[in-house]
N, CA, C and O atoms as a GROMACS GRO file, in nm:
protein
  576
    1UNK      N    1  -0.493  -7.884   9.651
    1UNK     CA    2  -0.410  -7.946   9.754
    1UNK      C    3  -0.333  -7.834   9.823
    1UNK      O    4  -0.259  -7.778   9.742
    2UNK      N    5  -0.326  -7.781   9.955
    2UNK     CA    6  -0.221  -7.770  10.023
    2UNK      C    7  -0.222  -7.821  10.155
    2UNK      O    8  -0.302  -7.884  10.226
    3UNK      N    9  -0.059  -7.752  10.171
    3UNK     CA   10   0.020  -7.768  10.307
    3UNK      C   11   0.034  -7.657  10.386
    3UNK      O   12  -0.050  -7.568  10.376
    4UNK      N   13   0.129  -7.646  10.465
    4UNK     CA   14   0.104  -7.509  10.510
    4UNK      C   15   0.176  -7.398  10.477
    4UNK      O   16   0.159  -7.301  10.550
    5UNK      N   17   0.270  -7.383  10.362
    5UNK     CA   18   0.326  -7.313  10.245
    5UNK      C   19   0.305  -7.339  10.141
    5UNK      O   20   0.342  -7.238  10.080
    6UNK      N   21   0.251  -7.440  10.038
    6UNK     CA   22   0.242  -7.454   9.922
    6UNK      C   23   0.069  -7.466   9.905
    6UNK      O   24   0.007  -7.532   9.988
    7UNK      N   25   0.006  -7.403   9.803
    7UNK     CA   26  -0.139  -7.469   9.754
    7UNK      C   27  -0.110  -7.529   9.601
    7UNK      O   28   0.000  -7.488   9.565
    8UNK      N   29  -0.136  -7.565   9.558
    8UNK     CA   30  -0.050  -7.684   9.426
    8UNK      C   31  -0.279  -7.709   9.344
    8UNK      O   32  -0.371  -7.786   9.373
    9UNK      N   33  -0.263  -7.591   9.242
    9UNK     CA   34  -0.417  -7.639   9.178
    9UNK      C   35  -0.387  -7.661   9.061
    9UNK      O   36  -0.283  -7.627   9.004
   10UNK      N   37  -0.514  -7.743   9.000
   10UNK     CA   38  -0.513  -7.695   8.806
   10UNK      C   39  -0.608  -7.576   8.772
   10UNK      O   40  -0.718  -7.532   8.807
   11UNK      N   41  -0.515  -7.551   8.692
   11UNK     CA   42  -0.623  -7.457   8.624
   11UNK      C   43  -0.613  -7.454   8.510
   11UNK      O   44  -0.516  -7.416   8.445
   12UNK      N   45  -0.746  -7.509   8.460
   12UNK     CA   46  -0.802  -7.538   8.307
   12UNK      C   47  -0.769  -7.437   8.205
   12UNK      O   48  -0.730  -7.484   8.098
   13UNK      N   49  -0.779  -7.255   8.217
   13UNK     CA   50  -0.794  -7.192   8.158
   13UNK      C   51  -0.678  -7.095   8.191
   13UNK      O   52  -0.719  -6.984   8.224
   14UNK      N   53  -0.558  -7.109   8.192
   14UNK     CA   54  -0.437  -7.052   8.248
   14UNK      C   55  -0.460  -6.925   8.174
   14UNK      O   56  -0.514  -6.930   8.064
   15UNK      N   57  -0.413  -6.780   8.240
   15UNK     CA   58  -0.377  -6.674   8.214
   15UNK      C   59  -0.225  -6.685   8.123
   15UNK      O   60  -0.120  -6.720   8.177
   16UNK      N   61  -0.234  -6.655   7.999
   16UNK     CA   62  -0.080  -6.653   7.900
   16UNK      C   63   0.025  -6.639   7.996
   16UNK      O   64   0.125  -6.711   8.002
   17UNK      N   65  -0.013  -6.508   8.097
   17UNK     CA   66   0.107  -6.464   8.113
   17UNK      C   67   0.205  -6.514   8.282
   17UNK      O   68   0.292  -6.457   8.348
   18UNK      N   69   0.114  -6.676   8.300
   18UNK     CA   70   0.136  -6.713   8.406
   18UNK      C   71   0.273  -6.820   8.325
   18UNK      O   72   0.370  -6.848   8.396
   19UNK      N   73   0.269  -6.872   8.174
   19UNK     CA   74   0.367  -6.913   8.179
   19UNK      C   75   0.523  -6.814   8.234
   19UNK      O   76   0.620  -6.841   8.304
   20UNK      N   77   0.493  -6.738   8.187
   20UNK     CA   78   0.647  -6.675   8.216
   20UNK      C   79   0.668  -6.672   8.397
   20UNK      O   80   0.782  -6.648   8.438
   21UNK      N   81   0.587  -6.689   8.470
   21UNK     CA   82   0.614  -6.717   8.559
   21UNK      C   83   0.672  -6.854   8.630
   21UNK      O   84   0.768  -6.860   8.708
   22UNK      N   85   0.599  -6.953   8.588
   22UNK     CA   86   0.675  -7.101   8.567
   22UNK      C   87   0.773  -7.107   8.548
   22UNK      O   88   0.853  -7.164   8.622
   23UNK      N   89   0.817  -7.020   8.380
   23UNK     CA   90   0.943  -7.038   8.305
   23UNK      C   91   1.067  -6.976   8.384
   23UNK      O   92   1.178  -7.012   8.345
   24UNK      N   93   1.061  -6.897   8.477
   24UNK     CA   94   1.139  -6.800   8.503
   24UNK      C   95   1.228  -6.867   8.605
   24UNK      O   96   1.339  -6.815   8.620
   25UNK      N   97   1.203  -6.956   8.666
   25UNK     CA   98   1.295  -7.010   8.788
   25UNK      C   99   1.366  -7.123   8.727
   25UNK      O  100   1.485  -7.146   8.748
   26UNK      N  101   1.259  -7.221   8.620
   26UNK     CA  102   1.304  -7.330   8.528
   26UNK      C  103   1.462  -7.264   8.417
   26UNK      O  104   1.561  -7.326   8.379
   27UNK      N  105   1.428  -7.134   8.399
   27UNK     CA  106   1.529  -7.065   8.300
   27UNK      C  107   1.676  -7.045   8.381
   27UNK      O  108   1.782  -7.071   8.324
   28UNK      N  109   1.671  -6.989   8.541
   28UNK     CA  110   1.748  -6.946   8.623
   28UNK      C  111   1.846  -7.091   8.642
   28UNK      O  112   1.967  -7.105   8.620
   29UNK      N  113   1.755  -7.180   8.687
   29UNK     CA  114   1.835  -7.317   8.689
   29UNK      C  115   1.898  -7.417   8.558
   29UNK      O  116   1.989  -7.496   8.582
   30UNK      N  117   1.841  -7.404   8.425
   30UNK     CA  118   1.887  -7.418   8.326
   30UNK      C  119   2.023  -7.345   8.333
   30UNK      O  120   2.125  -7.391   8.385
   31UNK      N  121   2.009  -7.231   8.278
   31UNK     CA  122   2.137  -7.134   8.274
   31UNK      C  123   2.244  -7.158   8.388
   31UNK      O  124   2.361  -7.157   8.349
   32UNK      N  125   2.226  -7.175   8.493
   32UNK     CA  126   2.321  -7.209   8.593
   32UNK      C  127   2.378  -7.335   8.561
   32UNK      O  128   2.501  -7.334   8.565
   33UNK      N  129   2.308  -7.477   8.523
   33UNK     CA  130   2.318  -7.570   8.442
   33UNK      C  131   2.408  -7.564   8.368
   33UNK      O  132   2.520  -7.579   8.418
   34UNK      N  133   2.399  -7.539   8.211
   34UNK     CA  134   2.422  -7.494   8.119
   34UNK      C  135   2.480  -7.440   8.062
   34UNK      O  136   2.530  -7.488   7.961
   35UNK      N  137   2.503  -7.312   8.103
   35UNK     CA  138   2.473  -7.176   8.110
   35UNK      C  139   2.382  -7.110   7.974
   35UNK      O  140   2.300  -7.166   7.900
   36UNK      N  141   2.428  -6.983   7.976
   36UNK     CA  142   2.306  -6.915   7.910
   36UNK      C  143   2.268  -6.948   7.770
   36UNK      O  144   2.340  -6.936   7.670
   37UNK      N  145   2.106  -7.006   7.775
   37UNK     CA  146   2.070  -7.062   7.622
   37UNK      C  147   2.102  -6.935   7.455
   37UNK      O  148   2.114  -6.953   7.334
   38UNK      N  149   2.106  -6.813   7.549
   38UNK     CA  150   2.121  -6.720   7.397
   38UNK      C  151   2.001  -6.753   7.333
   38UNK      O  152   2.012  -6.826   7.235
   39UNK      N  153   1.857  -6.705   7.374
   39UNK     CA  154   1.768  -6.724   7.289
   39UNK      C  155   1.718  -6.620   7.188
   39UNK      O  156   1.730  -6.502   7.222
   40UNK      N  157   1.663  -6.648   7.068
   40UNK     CA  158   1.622  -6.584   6.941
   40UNK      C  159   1.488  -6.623   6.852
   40UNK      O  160   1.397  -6.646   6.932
   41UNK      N  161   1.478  -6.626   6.822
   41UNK     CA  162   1.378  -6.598   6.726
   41UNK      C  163   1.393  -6.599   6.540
   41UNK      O  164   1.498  -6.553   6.495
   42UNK      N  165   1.316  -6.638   6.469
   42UNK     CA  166   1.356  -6.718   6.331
   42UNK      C  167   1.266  -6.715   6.238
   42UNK      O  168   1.215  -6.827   6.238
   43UNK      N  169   1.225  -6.658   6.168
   43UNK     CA  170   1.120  -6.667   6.041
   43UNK      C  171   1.165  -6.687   5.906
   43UNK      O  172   1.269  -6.632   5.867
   44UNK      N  173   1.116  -6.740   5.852
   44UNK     CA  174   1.144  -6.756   5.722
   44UNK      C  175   0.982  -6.749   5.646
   44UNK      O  176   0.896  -6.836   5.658
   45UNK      N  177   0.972  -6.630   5.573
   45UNK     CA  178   0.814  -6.614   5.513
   45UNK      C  179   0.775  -6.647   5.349
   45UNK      O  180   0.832  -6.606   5.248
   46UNK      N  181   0.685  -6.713   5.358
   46UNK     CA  182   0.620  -6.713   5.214
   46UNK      C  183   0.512  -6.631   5.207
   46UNK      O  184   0.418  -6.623   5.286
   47UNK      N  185   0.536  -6.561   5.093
   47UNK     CA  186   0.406  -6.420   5.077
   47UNK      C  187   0.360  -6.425   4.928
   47UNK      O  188   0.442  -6.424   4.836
   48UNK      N  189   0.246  -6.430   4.910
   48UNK     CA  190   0.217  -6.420   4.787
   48UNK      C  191   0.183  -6.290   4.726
   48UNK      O  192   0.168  -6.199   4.808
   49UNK      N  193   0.162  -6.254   4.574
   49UNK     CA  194   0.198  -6.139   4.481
   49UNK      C  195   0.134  -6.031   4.572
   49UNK      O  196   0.148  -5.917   4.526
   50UNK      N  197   0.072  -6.039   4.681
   50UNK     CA  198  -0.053  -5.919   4.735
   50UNK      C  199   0.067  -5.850   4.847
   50UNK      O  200   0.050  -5.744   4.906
   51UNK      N  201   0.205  -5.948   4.862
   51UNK     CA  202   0.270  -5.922   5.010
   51UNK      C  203   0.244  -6.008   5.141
   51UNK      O  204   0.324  -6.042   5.229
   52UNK      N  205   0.065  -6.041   5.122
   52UNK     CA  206   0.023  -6.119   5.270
   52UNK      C  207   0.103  -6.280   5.274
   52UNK      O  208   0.105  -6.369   5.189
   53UNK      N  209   0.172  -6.273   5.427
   53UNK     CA  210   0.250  -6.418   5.442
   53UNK      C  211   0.074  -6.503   5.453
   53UNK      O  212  -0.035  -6.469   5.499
   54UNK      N  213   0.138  -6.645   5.368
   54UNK     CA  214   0.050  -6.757   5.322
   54UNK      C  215   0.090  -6.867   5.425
   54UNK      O  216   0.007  -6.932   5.488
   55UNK      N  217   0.225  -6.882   5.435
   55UNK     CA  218   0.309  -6.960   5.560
   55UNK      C  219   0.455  -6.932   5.568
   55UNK      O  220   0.497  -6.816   5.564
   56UNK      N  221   0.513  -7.008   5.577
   56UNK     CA  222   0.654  -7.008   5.617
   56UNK      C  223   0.687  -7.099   5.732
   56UNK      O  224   0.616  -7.195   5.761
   57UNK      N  225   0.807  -7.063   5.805
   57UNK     CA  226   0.868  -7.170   5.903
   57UNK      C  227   0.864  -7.018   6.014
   57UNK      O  228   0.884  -6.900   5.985
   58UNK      N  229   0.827  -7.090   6.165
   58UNK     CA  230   0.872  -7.007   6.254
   58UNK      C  231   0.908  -7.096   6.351
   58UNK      O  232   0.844  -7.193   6.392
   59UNK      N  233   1.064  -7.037   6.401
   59UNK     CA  234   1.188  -7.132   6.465
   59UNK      C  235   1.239  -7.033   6.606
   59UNK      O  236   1.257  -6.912   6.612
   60UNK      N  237   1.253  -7.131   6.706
   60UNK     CA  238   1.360  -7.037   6.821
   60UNK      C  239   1.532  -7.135   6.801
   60UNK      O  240   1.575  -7.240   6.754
   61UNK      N  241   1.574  -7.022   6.866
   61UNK     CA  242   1.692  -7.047   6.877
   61UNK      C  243   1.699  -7.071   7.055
   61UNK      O  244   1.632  -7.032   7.150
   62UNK      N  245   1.832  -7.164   7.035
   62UNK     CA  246   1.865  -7.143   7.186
   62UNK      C  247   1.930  -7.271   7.211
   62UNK      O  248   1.876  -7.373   7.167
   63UNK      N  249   2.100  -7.283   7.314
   63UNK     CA  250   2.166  -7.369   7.322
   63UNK      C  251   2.165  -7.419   7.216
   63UNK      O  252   2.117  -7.530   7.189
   64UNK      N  253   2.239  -7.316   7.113
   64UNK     CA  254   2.305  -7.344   6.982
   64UNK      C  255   2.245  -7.447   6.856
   64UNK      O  256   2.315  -7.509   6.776
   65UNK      N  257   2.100  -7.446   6.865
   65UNK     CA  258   2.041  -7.526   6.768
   65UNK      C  259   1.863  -7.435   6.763
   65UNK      O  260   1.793  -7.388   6.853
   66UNK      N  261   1.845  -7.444   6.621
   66UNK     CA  262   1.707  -7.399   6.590
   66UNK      C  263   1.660  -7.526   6.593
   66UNK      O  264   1.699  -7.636   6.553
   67UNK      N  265   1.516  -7.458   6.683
   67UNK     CA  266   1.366  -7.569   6.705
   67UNK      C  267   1.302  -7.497   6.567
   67UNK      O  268   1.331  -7.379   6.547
   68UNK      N  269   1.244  -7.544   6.505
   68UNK     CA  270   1.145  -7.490   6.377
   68UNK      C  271   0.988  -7.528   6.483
   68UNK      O  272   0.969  -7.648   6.464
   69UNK      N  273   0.913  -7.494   6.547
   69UNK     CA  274   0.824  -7.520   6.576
   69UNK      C  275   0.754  -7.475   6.452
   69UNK      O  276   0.647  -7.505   6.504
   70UNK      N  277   0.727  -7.441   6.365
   70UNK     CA  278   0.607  -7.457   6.273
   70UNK      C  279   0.655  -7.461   6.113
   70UNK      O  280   0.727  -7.373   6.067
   71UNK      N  281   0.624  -7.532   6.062
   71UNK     CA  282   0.668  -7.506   5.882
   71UNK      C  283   0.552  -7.560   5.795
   71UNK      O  284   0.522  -7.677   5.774
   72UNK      N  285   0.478  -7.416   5.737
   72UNK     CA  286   0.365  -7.441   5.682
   72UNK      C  287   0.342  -7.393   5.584
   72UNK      O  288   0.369  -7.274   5.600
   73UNK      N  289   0.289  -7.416   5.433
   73UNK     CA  290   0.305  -7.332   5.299
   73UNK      C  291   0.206  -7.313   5.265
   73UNK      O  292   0.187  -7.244   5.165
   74UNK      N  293   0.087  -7.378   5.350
   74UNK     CA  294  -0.071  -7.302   5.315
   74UNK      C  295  -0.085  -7.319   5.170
   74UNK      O  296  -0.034  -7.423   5.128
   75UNK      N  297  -0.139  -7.245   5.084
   75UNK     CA  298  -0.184  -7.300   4.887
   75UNK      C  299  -0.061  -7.273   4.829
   75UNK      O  300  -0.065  -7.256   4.707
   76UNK      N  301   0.059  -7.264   4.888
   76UNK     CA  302   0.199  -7.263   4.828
   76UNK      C  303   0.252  -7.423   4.828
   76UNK      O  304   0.363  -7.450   4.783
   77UNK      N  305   0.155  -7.533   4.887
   77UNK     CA  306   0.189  -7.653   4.899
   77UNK      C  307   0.211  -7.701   4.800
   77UNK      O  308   0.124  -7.667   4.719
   78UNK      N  309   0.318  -7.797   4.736
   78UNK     CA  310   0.349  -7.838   4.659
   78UNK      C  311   0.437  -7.811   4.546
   78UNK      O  312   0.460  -7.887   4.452
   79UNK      N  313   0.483  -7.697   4.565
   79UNK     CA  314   0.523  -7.639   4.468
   79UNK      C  315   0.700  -7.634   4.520
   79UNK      O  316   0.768  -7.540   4.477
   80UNK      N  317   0.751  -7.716   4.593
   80UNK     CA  318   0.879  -7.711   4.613
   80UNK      C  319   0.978  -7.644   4.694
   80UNK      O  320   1.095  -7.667   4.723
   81UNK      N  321   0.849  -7.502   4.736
   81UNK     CA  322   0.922  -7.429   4.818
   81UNK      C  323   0.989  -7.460   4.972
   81UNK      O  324   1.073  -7.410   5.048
   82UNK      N  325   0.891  -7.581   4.966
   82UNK     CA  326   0.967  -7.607   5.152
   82UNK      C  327   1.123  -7.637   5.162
   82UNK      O  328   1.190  -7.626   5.264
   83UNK      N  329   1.161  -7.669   5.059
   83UNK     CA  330   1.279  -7.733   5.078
   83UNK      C  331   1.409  -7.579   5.056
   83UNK      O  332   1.528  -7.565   5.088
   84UNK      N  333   1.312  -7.492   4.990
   84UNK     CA  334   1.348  -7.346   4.982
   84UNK      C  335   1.374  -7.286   5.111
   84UNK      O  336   1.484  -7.251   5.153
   85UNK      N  337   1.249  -7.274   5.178
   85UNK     CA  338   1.240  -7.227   5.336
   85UNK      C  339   1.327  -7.294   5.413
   85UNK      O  340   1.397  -7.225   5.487
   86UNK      N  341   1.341  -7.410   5.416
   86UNK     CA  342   1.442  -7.511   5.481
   86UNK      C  343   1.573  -7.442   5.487
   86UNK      O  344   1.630  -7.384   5.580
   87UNK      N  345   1.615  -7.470   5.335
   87UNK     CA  346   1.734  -7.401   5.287
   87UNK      C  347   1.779  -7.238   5.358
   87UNK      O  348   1.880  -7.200   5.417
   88UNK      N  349   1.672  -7.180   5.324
   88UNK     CA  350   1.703  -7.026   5.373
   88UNK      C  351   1.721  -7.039   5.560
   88UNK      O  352   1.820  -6.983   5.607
   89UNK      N  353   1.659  -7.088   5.625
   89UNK     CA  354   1.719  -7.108   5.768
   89UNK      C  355   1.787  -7.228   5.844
   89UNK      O  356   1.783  -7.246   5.966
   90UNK      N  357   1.852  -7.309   5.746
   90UNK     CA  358   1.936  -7.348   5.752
   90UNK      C  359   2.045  -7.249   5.736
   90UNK      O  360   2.070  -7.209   5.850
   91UNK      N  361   2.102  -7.206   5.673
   91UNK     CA  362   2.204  -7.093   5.605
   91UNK      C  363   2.193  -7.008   5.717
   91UNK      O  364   2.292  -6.985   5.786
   92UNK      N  365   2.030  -6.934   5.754
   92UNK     CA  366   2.072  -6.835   5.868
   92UNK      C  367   2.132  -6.898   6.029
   92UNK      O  368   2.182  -6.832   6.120
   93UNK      N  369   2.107  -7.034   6.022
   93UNK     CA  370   2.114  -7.125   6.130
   93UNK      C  371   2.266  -7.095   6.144
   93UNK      O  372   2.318  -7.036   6.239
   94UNK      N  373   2.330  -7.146   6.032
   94UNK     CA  374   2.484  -7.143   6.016
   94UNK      C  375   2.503  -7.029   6.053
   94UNK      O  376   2.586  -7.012   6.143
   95UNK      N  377   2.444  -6.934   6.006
   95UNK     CA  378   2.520  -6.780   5.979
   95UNK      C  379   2.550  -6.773   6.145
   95UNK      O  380   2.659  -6.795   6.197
   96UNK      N  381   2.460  -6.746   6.196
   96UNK     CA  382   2.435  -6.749   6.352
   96UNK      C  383   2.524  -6.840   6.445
   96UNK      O  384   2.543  -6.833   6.566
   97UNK      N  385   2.569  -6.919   6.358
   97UNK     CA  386   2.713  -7.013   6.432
   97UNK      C  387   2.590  -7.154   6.494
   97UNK      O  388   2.602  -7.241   6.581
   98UNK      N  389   2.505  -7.128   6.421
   98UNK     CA  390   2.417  -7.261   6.539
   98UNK      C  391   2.522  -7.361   6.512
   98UNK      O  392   2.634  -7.342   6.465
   99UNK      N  393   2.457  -7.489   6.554
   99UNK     CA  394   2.520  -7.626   6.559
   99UNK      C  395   2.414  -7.726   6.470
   99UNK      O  396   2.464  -7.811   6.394
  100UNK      N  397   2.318  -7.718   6.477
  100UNK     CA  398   2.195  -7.792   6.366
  100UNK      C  399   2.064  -7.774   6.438
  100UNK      O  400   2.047  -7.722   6.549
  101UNK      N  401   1.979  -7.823   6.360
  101UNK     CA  402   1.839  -7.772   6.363
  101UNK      C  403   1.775  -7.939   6.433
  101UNK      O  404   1.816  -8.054   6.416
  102UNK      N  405   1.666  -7.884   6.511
  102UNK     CA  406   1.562  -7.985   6.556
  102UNK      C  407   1.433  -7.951   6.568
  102UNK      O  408   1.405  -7.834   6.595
  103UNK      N  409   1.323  -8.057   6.550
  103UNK     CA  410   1.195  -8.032   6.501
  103UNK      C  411   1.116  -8.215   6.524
  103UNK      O  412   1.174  -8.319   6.554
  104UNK      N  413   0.986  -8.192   6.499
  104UNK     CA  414   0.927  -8.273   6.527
  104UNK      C  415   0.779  -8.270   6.418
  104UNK      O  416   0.733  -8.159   6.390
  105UNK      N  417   0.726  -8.368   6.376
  105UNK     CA  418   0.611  -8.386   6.304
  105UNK      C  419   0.528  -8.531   6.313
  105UNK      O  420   0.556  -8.626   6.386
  106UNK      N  421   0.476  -8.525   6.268
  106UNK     CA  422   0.336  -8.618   6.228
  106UNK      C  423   0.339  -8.724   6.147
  106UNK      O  424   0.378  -8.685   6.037
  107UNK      N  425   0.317  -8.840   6.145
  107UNK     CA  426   0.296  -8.968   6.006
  107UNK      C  427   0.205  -8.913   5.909
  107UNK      O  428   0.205  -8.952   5.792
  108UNK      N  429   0.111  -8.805   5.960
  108UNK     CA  430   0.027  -8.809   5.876
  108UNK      C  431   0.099  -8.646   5.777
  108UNK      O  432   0.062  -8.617   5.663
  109UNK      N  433   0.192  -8.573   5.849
  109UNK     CA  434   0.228  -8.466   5.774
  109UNK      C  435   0.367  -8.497   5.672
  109UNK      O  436   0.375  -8.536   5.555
  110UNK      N  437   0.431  -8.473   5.735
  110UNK     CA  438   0.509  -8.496   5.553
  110UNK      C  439   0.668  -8.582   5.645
  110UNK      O  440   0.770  -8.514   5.635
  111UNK      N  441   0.678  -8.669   5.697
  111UNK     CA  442   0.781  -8.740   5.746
  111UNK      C  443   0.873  -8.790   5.681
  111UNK      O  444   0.967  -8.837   5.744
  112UNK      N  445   0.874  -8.794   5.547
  112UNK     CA  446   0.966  -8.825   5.414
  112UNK      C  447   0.992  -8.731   5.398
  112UNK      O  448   1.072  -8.760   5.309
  113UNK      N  449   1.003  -8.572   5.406
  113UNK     CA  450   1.062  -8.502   5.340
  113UNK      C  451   1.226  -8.417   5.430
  113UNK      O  452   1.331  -8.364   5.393
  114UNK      N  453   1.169  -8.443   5.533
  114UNK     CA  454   1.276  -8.457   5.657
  114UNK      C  455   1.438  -8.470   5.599
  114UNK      O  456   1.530  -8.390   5.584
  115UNK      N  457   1.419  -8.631   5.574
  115UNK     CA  458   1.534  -8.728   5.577
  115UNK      C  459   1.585  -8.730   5.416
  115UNK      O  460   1.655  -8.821   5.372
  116UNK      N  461   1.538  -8.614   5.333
  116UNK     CA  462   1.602  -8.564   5.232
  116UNK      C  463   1.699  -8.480   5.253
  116UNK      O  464   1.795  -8.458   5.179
  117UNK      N  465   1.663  -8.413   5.394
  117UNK     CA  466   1.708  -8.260   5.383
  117UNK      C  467   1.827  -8.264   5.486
  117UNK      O  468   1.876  -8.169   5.547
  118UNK      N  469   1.874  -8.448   5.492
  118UNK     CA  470   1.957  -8.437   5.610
  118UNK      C  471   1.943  -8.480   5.718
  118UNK      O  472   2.033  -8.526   5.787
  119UNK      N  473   1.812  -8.469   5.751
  119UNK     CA  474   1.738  -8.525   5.938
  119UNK      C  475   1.763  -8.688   5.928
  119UNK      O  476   1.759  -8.780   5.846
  120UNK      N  477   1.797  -8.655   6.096
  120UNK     CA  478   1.757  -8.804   6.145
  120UNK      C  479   1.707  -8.801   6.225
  120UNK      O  480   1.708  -8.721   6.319
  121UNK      N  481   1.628  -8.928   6.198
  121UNK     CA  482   1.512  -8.955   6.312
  121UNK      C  483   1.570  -9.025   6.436
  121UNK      O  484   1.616  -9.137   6.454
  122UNK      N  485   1.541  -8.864   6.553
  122UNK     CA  486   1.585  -8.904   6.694
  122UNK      C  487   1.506  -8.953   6.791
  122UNK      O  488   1.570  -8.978   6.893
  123UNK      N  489   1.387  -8.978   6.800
  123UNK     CA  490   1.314  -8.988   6.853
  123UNK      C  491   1.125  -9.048   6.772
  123UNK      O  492   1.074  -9.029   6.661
  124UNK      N  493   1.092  -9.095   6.856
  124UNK     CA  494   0.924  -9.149   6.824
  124UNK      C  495   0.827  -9.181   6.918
  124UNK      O  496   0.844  -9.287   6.978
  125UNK      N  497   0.678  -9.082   6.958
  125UNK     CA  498   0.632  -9.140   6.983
  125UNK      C  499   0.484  -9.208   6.951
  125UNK      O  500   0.394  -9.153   6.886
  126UNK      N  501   0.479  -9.308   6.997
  126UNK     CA  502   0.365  -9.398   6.883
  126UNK      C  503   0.220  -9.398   6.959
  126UNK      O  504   0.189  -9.384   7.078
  127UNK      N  505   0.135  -9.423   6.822
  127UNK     CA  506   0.022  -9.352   6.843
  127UNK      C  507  -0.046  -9.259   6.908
  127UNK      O  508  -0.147  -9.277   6.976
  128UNK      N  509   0.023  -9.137   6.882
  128UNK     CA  510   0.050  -8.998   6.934
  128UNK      C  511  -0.017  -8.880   6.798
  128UNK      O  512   0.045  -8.785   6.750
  129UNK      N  513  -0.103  -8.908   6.778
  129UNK     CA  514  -0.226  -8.912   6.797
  129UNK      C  515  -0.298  -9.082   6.767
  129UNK      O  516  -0.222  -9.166   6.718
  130UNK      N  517  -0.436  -9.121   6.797
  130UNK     CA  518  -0.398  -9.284   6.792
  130UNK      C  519  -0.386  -9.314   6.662
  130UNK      O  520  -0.426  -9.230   6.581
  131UNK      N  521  -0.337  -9.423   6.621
  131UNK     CA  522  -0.352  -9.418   6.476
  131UNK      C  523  -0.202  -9.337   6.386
  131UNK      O  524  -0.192  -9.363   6.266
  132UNK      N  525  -0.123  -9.269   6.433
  132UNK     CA  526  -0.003  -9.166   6.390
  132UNK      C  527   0.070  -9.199   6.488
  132UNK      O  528   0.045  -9.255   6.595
  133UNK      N  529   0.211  -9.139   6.420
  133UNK     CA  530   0.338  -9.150   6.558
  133UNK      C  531   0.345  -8.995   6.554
  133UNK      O  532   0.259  -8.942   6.484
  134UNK      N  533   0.445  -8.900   6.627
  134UNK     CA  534   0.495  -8.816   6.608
  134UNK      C  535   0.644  -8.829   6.603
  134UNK      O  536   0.657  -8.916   6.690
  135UNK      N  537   0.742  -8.808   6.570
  135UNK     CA  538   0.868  -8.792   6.490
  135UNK      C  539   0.945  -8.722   6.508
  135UNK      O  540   0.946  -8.640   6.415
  136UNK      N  541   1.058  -8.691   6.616
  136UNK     CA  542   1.168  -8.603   6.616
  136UNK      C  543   1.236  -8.601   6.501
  136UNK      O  544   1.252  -8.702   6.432
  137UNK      N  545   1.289  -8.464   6.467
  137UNK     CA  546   1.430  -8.499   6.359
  137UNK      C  547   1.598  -8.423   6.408
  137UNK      O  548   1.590  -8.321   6.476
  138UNK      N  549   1.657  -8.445   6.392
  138UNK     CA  550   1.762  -8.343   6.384
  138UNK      C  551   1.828  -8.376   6.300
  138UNK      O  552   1.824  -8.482   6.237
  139UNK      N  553   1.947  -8.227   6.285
  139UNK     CA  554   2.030  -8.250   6.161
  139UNK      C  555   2.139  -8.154   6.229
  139UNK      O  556   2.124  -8.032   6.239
  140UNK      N  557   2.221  -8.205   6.262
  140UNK     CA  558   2.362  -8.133   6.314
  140UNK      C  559   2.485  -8.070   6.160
  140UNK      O  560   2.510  -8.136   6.059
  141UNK      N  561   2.519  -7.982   6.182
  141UNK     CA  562   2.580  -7.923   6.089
  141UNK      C  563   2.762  -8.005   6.130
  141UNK      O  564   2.813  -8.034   6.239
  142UNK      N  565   2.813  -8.019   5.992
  142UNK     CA  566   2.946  -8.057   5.981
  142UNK      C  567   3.002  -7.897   6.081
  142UNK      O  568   2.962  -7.783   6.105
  143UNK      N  569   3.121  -7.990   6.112
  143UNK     CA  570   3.225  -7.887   6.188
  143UNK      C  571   3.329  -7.798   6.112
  143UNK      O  572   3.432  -7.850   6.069
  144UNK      N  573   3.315  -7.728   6.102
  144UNK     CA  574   3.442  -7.597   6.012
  144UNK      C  575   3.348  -7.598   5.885
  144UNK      O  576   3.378  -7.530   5.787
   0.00000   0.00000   0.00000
């Protein structure tokens, strides 16, 4: 589609580094918004006896709350540690002055273990994949 300043296409197979171009005007107007998100970066690793990470949690920061986009323990499953990993960036969450953590998962991944650790469920959407919901959580930290 264009006009006689804009051409507006899809493209199936985007170049990585065209997000940061998108992001960059969306970020300018946020922050003016807002103001500045203070963004970071967050790992918390599980490594087994060899050193090689097996999984862990990897989280951004930004406008004072960690996203955990991934928390995974690979053949460390079951064994209790998530609530370990949890624990350890939670604590760095605090350390960092965040405000609480938010995240999102699956019916079919572990949605009970959430609302042990504190989360509430903010959000749902249903049959997302068909058959599953997907599941916001957050967990805001007490004040002082």
């Amino acid at each position: 589609m264009q006009d006689s300043q804009w051409t507006i296409a899809v493209e199936a197979e985007p170049d990585p580094s065209l997000r940061a171009k998108i992001l960059e005007p969306l970020d300018r107007y946020n922050d003016a918004a807002a103001g500045p998100g203070r963004w970071g970066l967050l790992a918390v690793t599980v490594r087994g006896g060899d050193g090689e990470a097996v999984g862990g949690l990897w989280g951004r920061t930004g406008y004072g709350f960690l996203f955990v986009e991934l928390l995974t323990l690979g053949p460390a499953r079951g064994l209790g540690l998530g609530r370990r990993v949890m624990e350890l960036a939670e604590a760095e969450a605090k350390r960092r002055g965040l405000l609480g953590i938010w995240l999102d998962t699956w019916t079919f991944q572990a949605p009970g273990f959430y609302p042990k650790l504190g989360f509430v469920e903010c959000g749902r959407i249903t049959e997302y994949p068909p058959g599953h919901d997907r599941i916001f959580y957050v967990k805001r930290f007490a004040a002082g």
